[in-house]
C-alpha positions in Angstrom: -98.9 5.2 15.7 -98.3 2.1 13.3 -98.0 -1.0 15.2 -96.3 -4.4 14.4 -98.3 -7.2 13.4 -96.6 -11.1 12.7 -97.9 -12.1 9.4 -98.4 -15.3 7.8 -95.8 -16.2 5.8 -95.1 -19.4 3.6 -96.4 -22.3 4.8 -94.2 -25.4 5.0 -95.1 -28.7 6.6 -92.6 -30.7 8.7 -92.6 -33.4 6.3 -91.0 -31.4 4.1 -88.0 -31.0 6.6 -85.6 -33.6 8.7 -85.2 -33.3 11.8 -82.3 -33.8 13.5 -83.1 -34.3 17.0 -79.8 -34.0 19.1 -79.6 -30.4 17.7 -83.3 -29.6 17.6 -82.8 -28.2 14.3 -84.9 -29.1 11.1 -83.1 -28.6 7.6 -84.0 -28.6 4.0 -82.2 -27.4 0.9 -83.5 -23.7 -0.7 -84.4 -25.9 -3.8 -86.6 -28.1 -1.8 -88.8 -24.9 -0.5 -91.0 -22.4 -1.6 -89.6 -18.7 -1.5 -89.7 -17.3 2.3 -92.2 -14.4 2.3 -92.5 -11.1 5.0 -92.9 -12.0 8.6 -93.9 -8.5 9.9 -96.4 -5.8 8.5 -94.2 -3.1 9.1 -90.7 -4.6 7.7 -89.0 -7.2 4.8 -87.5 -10.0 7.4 -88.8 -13.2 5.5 -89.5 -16.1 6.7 -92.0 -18.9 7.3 -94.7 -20.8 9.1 -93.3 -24.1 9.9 -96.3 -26.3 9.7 -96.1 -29.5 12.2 -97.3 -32.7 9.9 -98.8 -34.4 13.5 -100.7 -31.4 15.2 -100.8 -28.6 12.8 -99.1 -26.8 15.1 -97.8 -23.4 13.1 -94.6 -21.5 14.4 -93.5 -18.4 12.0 -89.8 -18.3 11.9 -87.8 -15.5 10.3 -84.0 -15.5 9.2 -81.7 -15.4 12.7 -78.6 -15.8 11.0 -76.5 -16.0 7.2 -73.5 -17.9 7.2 -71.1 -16.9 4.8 -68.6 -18.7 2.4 -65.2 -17.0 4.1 -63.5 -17.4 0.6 -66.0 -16.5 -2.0 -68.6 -14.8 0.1 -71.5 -17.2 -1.0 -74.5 -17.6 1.3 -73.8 -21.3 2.7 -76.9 -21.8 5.1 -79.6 -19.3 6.8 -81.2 -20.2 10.2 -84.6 -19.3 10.2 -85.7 -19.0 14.8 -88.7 -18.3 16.3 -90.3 -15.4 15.9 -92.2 -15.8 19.1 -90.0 -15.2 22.6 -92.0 -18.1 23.9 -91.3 -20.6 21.0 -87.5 -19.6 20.7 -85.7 -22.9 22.1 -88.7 -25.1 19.9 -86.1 -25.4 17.1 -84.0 -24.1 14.6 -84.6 -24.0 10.6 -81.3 -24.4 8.7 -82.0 -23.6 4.7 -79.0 -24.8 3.0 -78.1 -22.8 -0.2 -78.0 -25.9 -2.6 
């Protein structure tokens, strides 16, 4: 029996991200990150571990949702959640695809 372990994927510090308090949602552009890496041992989700600049505090998130250009289908943002039940109303990571 194969159980699923939370990895560590790519590390990104808060200061890399702005915060946008009324929403509780940090964004960045995908140009402005390193590539998202696997999340679980056991399956491809990617994601990251958002790094917080003030306690170090590390929260893996892993792609919740991909919104989609109605017109030409293009990939306009992903929101990256909390991987942890616990963590889930923390904050959202929006990736905008710059």
């Amino acid at each position: 029996m194969s159980s699923t372990s939370i990895l560590h994927p790519t590390p990104i510090s808060t200061s890399q991200l702005t915060w946008i308090p009324a929403e509780r949602k940090f964004v960045a552009e995908d140009s402005g990150l390193p590539r998202p890496s696997r999340v679980y041992s056991d399956a491809c989700d990617l994601g990251y571990t958002v790094v917080s600049q003030r306690t170090g505090r590390e929260v893996v998130v892993a792609v919740g949702h991909e919104q989609r250009d109605d017109a030409g289908g293009g990939v306009l943002y992903w929101d990256f959640l909390p991987v942890d039940r616990s963590e889930s109303g923390l904050f959202t990571l929006r990736v905008l695809n710059d």
